[in-house]
MARDO-283424 format. One record per residue (C-alpha): residue number from 1; x, y, z. Coordinates in nm, 2 decimals. Each point is the difference from the previous one (the first is absolute). Layout:
// residues N
i  u  v  w
NUM  X  Y  Z $
...
// end
This chain:
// residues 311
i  u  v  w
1  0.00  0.00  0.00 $
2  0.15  0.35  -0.14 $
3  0.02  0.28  0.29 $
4  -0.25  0.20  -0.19 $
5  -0.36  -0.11  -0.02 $
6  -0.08  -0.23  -0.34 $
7  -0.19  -0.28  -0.07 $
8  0.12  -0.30  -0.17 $
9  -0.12  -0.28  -0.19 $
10  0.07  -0.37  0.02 $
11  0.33  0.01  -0.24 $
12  0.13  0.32  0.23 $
13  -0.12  0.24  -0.31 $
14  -0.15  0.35  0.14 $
15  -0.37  0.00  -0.04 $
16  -0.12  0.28  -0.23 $
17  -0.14  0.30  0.11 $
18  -0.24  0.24  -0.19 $
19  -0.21  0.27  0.07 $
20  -0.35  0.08  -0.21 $
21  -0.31  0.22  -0.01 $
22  -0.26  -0.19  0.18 $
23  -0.33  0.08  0.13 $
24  0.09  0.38  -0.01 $
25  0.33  -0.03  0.18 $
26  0.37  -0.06  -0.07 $
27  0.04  -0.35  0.16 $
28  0.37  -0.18  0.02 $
29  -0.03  -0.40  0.04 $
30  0.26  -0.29  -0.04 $
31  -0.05  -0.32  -0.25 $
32  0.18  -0.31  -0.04 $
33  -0.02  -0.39  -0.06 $
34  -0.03  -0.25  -0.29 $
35  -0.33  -0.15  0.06 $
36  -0.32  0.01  -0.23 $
37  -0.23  0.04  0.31 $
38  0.03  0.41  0.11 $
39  -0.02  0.07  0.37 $
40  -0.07  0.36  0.16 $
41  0.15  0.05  0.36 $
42  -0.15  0.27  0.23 $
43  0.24  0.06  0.27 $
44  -0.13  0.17  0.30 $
45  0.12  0.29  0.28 $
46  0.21  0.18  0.00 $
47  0.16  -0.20  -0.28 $
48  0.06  0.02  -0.39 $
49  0.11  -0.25  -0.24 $
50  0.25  -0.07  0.14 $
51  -0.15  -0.22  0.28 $
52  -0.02  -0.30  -0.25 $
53  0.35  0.04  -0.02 $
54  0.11  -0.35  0.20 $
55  -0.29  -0.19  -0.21 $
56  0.07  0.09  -0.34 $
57  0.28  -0.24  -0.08 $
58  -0.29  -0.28  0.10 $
59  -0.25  0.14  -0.21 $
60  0.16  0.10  -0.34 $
61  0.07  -0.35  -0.11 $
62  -0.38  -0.06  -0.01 $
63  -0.20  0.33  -0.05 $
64  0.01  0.37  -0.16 $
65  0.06  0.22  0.30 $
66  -0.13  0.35  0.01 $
67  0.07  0.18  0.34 $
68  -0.14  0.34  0.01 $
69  0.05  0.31  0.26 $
70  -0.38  0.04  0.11 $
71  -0.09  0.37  -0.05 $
72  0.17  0.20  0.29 $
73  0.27  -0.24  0.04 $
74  0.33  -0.03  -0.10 $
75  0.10  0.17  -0.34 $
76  -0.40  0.02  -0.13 $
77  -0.12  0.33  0.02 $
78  -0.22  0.15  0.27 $
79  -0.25  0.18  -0.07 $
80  -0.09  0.33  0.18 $
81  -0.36  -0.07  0.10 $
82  -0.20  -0.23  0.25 $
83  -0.14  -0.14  -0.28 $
84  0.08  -0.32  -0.15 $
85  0.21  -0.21  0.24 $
86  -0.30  -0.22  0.00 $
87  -0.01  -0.40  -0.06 $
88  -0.25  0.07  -0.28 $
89  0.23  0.24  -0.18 $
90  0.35  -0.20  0.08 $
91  -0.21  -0.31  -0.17 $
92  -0.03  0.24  -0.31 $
93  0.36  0.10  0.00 $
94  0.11  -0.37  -0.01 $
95  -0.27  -0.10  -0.28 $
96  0.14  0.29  -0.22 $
97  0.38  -0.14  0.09 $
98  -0.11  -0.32  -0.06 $
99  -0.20  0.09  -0.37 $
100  0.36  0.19  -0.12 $
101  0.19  -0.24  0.08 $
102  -0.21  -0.30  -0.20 $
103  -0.10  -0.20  0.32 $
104  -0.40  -0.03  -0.06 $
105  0.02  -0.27  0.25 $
106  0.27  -0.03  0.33 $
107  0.02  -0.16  0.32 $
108  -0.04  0.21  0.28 $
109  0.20  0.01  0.36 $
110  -0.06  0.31  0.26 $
111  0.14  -0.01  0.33 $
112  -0.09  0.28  0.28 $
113  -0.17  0.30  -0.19 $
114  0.11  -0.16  -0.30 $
115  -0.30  -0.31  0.03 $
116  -0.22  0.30  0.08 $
117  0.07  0.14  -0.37 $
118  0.00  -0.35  -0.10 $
119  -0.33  -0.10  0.13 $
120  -0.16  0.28  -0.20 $
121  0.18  -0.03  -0.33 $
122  -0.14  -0.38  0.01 $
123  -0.33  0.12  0.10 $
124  0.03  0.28  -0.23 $
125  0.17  -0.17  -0.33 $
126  -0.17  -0.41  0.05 $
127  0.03  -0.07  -0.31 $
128  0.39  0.09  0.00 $
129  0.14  -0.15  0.34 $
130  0.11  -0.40  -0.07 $
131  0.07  -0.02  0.39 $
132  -0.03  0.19  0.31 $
133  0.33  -0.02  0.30 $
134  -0.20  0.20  0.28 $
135  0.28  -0.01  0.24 $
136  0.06  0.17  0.37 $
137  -0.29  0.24  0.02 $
138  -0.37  0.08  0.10 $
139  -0.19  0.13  -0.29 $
140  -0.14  0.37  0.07 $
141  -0.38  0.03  0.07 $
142  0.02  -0.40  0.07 $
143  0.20  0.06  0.37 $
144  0.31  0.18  -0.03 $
145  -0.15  0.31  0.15 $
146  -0.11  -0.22  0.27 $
147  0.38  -0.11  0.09 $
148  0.11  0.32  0.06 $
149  -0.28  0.05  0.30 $
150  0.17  0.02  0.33 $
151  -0.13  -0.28  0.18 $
152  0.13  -0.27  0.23 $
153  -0.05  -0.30  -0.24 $
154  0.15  0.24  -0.26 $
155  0.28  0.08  0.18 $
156  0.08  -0.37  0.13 $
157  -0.06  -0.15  -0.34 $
158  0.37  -0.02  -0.15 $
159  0.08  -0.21  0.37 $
160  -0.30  -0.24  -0.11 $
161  0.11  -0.03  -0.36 $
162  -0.30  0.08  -0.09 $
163  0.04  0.37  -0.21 $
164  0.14  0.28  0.13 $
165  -0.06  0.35  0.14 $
166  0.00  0.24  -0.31 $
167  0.06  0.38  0.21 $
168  0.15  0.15  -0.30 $
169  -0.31  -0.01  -0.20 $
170  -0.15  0.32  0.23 $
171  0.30  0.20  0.00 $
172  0.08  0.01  -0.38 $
173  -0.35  0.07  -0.04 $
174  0.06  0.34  0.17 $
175  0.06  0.27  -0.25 $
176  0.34  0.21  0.04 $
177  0.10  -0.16  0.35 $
178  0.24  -0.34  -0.06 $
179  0.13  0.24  -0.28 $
180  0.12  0.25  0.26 $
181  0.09  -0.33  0.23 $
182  0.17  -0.19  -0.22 $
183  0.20  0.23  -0.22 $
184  0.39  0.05  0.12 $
185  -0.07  -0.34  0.16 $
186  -0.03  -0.25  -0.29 $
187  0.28  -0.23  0.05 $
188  -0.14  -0.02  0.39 $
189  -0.43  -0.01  -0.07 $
190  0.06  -0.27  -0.29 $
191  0.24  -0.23  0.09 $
192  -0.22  -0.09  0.33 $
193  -0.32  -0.01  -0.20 $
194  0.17  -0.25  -0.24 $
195  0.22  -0.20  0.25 $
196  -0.25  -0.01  0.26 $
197  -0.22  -0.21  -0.26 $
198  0.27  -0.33  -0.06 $
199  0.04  -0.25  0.19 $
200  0.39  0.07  -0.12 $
201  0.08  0.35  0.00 $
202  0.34  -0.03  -0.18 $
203  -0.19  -0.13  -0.30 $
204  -0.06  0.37  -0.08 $
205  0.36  0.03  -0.12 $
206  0.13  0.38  0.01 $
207  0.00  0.05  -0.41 $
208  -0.34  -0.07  0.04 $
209  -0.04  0.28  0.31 $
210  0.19  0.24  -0.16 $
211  -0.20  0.01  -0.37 $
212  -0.32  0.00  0.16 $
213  0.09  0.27  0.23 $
214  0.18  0.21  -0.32 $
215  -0.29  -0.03  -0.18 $
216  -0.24  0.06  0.33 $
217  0.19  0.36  -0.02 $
218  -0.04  0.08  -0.32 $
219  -0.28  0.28  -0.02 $
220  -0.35  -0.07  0.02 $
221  0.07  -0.37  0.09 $
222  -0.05  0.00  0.37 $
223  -0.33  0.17  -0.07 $
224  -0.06  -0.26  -0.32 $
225  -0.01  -0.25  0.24 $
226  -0.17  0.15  0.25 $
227  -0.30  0.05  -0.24 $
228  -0.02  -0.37  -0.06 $
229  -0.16  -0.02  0.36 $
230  -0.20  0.28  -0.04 $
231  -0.13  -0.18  -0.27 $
232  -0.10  -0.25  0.19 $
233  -0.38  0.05  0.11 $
234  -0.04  0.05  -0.39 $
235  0.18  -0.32  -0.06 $
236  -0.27  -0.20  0.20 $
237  -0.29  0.16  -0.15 $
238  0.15  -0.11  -0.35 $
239  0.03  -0.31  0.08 $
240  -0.35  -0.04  0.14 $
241  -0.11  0.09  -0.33 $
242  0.23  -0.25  -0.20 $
243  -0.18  -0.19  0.22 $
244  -0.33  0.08  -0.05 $
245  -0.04  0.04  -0.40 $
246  0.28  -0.27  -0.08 $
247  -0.06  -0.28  0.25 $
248  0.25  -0.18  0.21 $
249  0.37  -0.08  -0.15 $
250  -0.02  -0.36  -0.21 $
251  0.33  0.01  -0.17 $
252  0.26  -0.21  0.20 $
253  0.13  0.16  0.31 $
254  0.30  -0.09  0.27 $
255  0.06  0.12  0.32 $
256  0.32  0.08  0.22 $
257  0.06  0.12  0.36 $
258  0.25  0.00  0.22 $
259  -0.05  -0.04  0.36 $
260  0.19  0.34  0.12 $
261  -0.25  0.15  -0.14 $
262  -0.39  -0.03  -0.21 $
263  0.08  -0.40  0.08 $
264  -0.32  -0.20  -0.10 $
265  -0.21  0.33  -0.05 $
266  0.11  0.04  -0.34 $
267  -0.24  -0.33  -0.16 $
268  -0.28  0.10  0.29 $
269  -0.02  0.38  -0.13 $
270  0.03  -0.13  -0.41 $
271  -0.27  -0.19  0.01 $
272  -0.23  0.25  0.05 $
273  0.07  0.11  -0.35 $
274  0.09  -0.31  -0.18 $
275  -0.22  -0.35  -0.04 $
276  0.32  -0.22  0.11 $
277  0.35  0.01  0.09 $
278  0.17  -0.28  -0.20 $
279  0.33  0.00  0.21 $
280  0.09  0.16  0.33 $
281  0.37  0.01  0.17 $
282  0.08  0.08  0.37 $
283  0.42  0.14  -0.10 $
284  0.11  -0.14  0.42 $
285  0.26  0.21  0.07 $
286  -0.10  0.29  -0.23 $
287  -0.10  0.33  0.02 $
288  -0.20  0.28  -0.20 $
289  0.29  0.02  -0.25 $
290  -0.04  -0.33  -0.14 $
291  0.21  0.07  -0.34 $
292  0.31  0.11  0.19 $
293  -0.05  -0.24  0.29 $
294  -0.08  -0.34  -0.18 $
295  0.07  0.09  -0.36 $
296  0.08  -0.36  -0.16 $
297  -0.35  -0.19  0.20 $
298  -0.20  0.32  -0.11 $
299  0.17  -0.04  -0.40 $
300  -0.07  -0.40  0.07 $
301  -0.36  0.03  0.11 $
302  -0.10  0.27  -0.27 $
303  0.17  -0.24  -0.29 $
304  -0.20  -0.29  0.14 $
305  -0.33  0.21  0.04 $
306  -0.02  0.15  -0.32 $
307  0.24  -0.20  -0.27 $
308  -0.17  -0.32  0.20 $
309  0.38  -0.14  0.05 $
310  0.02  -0.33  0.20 $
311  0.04  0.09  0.36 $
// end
């Protein structure tokens, strides 16, 4: 691994990065592999594409990777408004990425906010999502609010293995405040949100850390990502109506979590949204970061799920 922060493939060639007009924005994303079957990762915070950076090498043998920055993070733009950091407009952006680049059909992964997007995309595009990796998060409208409440069976959850105690979800709701809080302490604010989520906290290897924080800096990103949670009462009332005109989810769906944090909430709070879950993993030993934290079982189980390879 260089010093400086790239993604590699399987034969130790640098993926290939790009950055197009989508959706109304300027969005930068990663691609790489050799396989017929295209698969669209959606990382989640406070990370970019970079997050997938331990996985690729399992992954390009068998699949197309594309990797965006979700709008707000990383080296995609940010766009000045409250407006449209929404699930229902993030599933548009990765349509459109998806159209230019030739994929009419893909495999989908999320993990954190990133299964949020991807919940809606699938919802949102049916006809285009092959398969559906909802990994490591509650979907908004459908409980995730409802983690954040400070209770005392919220709060002793993560000791049970059975979720975890989301308090961040109020606080970057509040306009203008964790930007005044957080600012001048990056390096400090997200490296204990990101380590307190592993089970192994020196899994989160410092070239990691220090991209996500240079790009955290960069202006209008803090706020960017900030405005993904204050999207979030909007996300759950777009999801109720996928819901409610489109039916629950059909197309073949796995589940991960990891017991340091969503645990075995993750296929509970899917299938309210989705007719069956066709395979759900427990990662022991794993945290919220499963990509970075078990990268060759997550490559392993995502191969088997949606190429159908022998287990």
């Amino acid at each position: 691994m260089s010093s400086f922060a790239e993604t590699y493939d399987h034969n130790g060639k640098p993926v290939t990065h790009h950055r197009y007009r989508v959706n109304g924005i300027r969005m930068h994303f990663i691609t790489a592999g050799e396989g017929k079957e295209a698969l669209l990762l959606l990382h989640g915070t406070p990370k970019n594409s970079f997050y997938w950076y331990k996985i690729m090498p399992y992954l390009t043998p068998y699949f197309t990777v594309v990797a965006p920055d979700l709008r707000g993070f990383g080296y995609t733009d940010k766009p000045p408004t409250t407006d449209g950091y929404d699930s229902g407009t993030n599933a548009d952006d990765m349509a459109d990425l998806m159209t230019q680049l030739g994929h009419d059909k893909f495999h989908l992964h999320g993990e954190d906010r990133g299964a949020d997007y991807a919940y809606a995309l699938a919802a949102k595009y049916r006809e285009r999502v092959k398969t559906l990796s909802y990994c490591e998060m509650l979907l908004s409208g459908f409980g995730l609010e409802e983690s954040s409440f400070w209770t005392k069976e919220n709060i002793s959850a993560q000791f049970r293995k059975q979720g975890v105690w989301c308090w961040h979800l109020g606080f970057f709701f509040i306009p203008h405040v964790p930007e005044m809080l957080i600012q001048g302490k990056e390096r400090e604010f997200w490296e204990m949100f990101i380590k307190s989520e592993c089970y192994n906290p020196t899994s989160i290897e410092p070239v990691a850390l220090d991209h996500w924080i240079e790009c955290v800096k960069q202006p209008g990103c803090l706020r960017g990502i900030l405005e993904t949670y204050r999207a979030g009462l909007k996300n759950g009332d777009i999801h109720h109506d996928l819901l409610k005109t489109g039916g629950k989810l059909t197309l073949p769906i796995m589940t991960v979590g990891a017991p340091e944090f969503f645990g075995p909430t993750v296929k509970e709070n899917i299938l309210q949204v989705a007719e069956k879950v066709q395979v759900d993993y427990i990662f022991e030993e794993c945290g919220h970061s499963l990509a970075l934290e078990k990268p060759e079982r997550l490559a392993k189980c995502l191969r088997e799920f949606m190429l159908g390879e022998a287990k």
